[in-house]
VEXMARSE-767400 format. One record per residue (C-alpha): x, y, z. Coordinates in steps of 0.1 Angstrom, whole numbers, padded with zeros to 4 digits, always signed. Layout:
N
XYZ...
// end
This chain:
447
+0129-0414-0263+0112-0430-0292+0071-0428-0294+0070-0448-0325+0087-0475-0309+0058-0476-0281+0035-0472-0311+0048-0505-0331+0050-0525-0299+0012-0524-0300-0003-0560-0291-0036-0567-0286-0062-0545-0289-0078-0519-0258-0109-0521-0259-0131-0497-0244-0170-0496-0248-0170-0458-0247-0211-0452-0247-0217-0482-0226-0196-0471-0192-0170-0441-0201-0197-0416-0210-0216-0423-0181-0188-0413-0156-0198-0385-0128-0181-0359-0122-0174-0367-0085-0141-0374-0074-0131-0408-0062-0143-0401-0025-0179-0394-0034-0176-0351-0035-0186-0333-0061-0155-0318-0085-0150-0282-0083-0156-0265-0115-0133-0234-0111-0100-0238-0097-0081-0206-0094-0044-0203-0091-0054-0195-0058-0068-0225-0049-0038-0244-0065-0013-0223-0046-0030-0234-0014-0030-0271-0027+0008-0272-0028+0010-0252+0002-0012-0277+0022+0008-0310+0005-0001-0343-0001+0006-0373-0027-0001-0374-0065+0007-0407-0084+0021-0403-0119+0022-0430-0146+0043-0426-0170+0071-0446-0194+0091-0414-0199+0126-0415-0187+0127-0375-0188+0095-0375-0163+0116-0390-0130+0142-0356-0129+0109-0336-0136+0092-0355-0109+0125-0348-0081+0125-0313-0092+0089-0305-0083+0093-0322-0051+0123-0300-0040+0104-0267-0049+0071-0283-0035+0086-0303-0004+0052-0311+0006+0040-0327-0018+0050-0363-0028+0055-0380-0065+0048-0417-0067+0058-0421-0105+0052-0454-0117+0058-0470-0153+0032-0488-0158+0038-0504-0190+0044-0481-0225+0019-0474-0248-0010-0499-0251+0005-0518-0222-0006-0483-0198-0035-0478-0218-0052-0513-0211-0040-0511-0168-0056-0472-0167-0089-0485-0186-0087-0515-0159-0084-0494-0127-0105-0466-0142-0134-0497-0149-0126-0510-0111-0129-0474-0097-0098-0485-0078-0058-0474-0081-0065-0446-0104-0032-0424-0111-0038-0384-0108-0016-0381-0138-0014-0403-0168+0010-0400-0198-0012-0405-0228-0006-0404-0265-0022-0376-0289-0037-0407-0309-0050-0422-0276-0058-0394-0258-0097-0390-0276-0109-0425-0267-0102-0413-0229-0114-0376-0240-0150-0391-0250-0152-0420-0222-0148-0384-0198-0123-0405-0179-0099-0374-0183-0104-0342-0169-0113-0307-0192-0084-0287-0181-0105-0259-0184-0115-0258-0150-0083-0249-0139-0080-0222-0165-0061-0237-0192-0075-0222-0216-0054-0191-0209-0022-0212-0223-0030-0212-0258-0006-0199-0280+0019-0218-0255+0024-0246-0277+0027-0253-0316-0004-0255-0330-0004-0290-0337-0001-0303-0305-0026-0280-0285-0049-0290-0318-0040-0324-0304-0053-0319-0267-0086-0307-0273-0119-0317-0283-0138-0290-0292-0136-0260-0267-0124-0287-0243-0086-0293-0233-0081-0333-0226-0043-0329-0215-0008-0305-0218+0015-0316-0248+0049-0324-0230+0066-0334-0265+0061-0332-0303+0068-0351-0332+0070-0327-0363+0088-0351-0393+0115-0345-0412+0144-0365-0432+0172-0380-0417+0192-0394-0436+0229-0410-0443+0253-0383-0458+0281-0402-0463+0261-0429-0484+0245-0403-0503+0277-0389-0510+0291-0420-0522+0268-0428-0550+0262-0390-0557+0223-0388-0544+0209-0355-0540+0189-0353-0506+0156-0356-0519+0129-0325-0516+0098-0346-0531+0086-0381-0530+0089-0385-0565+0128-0375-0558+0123-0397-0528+0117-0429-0553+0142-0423-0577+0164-0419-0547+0155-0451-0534+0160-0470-0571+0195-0455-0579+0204-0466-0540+0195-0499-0542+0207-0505-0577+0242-0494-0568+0242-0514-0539+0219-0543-0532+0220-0543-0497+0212-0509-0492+0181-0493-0487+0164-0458-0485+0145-0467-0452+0132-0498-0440+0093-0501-0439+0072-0532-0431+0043-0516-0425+0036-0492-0396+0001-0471-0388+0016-0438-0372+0037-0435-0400+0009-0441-0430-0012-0421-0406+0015-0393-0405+0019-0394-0445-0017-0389-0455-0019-0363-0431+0011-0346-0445-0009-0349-0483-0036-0331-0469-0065-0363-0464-0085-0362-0434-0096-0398-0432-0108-0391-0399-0139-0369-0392-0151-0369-0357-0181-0347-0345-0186-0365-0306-0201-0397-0314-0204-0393-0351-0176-0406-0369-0165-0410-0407-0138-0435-0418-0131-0427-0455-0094-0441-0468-0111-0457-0500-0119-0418-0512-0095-0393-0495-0074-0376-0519-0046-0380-0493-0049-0414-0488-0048-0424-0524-0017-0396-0528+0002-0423-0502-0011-0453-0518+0003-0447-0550+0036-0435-0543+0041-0463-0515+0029-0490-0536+0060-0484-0561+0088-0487-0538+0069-0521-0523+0067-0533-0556+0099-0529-0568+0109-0542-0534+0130-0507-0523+0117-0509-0487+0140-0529-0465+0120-0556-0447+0136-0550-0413+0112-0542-0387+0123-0509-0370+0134-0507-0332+0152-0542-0335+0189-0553-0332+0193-0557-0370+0174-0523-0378+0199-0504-0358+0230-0520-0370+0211-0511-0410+0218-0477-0396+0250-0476-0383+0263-0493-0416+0246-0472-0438+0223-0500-0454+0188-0483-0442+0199-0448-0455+0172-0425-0443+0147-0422-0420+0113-0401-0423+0100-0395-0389+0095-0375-0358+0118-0354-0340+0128-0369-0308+0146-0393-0337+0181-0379-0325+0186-0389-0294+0176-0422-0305+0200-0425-0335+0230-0410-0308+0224-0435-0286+0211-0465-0310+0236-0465-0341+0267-0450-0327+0288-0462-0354+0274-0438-0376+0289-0409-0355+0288-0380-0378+0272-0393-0407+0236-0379-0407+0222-0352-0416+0185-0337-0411+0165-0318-0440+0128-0308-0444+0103-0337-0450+0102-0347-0488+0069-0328-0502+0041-0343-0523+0041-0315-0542+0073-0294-0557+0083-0257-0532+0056-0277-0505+0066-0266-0472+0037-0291-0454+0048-0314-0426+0028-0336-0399+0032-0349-0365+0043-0386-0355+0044-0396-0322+0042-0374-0292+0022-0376-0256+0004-0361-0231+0000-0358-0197-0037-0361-0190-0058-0361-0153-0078-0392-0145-0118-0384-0138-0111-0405-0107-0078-0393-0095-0077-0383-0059-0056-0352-0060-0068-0334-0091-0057-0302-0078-0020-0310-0071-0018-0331-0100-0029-0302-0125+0003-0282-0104+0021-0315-0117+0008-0308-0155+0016-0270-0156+0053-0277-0138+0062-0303-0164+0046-0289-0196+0052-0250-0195+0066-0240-0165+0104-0253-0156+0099-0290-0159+0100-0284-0199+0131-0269-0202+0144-0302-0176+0129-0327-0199+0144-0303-0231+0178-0308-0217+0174-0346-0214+0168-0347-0251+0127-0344-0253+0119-0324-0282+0097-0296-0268+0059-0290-0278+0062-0254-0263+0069-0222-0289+0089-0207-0266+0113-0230-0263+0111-0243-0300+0121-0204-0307+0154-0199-0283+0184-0191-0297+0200-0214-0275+0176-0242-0290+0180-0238-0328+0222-0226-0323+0227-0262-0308+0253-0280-0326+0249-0319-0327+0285-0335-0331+0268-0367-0342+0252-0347-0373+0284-0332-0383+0278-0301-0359+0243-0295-0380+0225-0271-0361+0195-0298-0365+0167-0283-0342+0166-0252-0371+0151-0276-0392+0129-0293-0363+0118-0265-0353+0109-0249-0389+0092-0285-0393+0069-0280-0362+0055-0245-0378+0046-0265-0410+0026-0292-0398-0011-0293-0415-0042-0284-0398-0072-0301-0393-0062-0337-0384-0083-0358-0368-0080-0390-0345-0103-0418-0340-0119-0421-0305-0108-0454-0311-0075-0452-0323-0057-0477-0307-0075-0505-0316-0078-0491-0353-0041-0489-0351-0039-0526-0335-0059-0539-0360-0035-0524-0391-0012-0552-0395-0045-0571-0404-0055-0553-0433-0030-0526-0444+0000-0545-0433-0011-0574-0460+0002-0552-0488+0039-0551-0474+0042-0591-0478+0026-0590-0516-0008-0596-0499-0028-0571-0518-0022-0537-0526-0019-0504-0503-0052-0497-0518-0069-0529-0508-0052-0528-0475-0065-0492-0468-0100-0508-0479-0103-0533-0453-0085-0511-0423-0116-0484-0433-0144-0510-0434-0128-0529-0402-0129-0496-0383-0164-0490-0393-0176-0523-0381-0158-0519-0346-0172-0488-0338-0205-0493-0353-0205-0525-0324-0191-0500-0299-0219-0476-0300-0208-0448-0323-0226-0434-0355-0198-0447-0382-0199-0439-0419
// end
């Protein structure tokens, strides 16, 4: 499962005018009644009792046994799960069918970064009425942070993506590199690789917005301040940002980055042959590696995320979804069942075992969690450092309301630094003032 990948597949932009049509959605269901605004377990029980049909998007591949499983415990009730496209692709058909009032899903996979635009359009449902709110403490902090806006829960975290380094042991080994525990280390590391050999590489990078996203937020900025329709995009001044920049900006210059763009052919054959030798990113990375660069069979390794400052122990999140409820879904009630079965209830531990990485505690904290051995890490017990990884991530990050089309849009600006078109600095520059202009002509207060 790979939720960068659906992030760098981004194409075109979604756009949504949020304060022209979202905002002024009712709260009436799609056949004209009014929405309840207390659902008790009660009422939820006598849903699935009674049966009916929910219709699930979602690109998962761990969603289709969740979706069979709740359909033999709730025989009743039928699951029309439907991929509707990954990423941007969904995004654009739900914002379509929402805008139509027409073919609305009851549940919809949504990305944490895409999940606020939806959030302040109130095309998804406050989980609150069906008394969500009693669930906190049920997932890591970062990804229930990542759900709500405000007092208001948007969606159920069904996966997380706290970073850490992966990275080639047996190249490491070879020209005597000591896994690196600081960027600074992470540099030098990169210089002494490539020098050695030429064709190697610490990681390949051309130039990805979850990832600088996931980097500044590890360094502390908060680029992103959201307060409903007030918004400040500041990259040009956050000390995070500038923390990124300049370490960035050295291994582009002294070309240490290999060019190769990531979830292609040639980037998974850099990491079966050890010439992309690390990888910093999220924690479903695993499965992806197993599956992806089998050659490398017992070569990697997993350590904490390199720290911008020395004895750090600061992580962030990239990548990880949602499952949200459509204003204008017809089955609310059965499709909040849906949400609790697959997030917390047994549907998590399904979508575990299928190689998810969960977003829950109590699974993070099982013995029988962290005391997996991976064969194709050496037998590393690797979810010990997940897991340690997901307790570290830094609080207070925010999201755009308009994310995805700040994301879309990053190529354009930041992206120009990666191909000697400016610096990191210059890039970050034009993304901020970009941003701004979009959501100033979208409606929003933007500073």
């Amino acid at each position: 499962m790979s939720i960068t990948r659906r992030r760098a597949l981004l194409g075109a932009a979604m756009s949504i005018t949020l304060l022209a049509t979202g905002c002024s959605s009712s709260d009436e269901g799609t056949d004209g009644t009014a929405a309840p605004t207390s659902v008790s377990e009660a009422d939820i029980k006598a849903a699935l009792d009674a049966g009916g049909t929910i219709n699930v998007w979602a690109w998962d591949t761990t969603i289709t046994k969740v979706a069979a499983d709740f359909q033999t415990k709730y025989p009743k009730v039928k699951v029309n799960l439907t991929n509707a496209g990954t990423g941007n692709d969904q995004y654009t058909a739900l914002q379509n069918a929402i805008t139509a009032g027409t073919g609305v899903p009851d549940v919809a996979q949504i990305e944490y970064y895409a999940l606020p635009q939806f959030a302040l359009a109130k095309s998804v449902v406050d989980l609150n009425t069906y008394g969500a709110a009693a669930l906190n403490g049920t997932f890591t902090p970062g990804t229930w942070n990542a759900v709500h806006a405000g007092d208001k829960i948007y969606g159920f975290p069904i996966d997380s993506g706290p970073m850490a380094l992966f990275y080639n042991k047996e190249v490491f080994d070879k020209h005597q590199i000591a896994v690196p525990t600081t960027w600074e280390e992470y540099a030098a590391a990169a210089e002494k690789l490539h020098t050695a050999d030429p064709k190697a590489y610490i990681t390949s990078d051309s130039g990805d917005a979850g990832f600088t996203t996931s980097l500044i937020w590890q360094a502390g900025g908060k680029p992103y301040q959201v307060n409903g329709t007030d918004v400040t995009v500041n990259f040009a001044s956050d000390p995070g940002a500038q923390k990124f920049a300049a370490q960035w900006q050295k291994l582009i210059d002294k070309k240490l980055l290999s060019p190769v763009p990531g979830w292609t052919d040639e980037w998974y054959k850099g990491l079966g042959d050890g010439t992309i030798a690390t990888l910093v990113t999220g924690a479903w990375m695993p499965s992806n590696l197993e599956k992806g660069a089998a050659p490398a069979n017992g070569k990697w390794r997993v350590a904490p995320m390199p720290q911008w400052e020395a004895g750090g122990k600061a992580t962030a999140e990239n990548g990880g979804s949602s499952l949200a409820i459509p204003e204008k879904g017809a089955s609310k009630t059965l499709a909040y069942a849906f949400l609790k079965y697959a997030a917390v209830d047994e549907g998590a531990q399904t979508r575990i075992d299928d190689g998810a990485f969960p977003a829950t505690t109590k699974h993070l904290a099982a013995p029988e969690f962290q005391n997996k051995e991976f064969p194709y890490f050496g037998g590393q017990k690797v979810n010990e450092v997940l897991a340690a990884s997901a307790g570290q991530v830094v609080t207070g990050w925010s999201y755009l309301p308009f994310q995805v089309y700040a994301n879309s849009i990053y190529g354009d600006t930041v992206g120009k630094a990666y191909i000697g078109q400016g610096s990191l600095t210059d890039g970050l520059k034009a993304w901020q003032d970009a941003s701004v202009k979009y959501g100033t002509e979208q409606g929003f207060t933007v500073k």
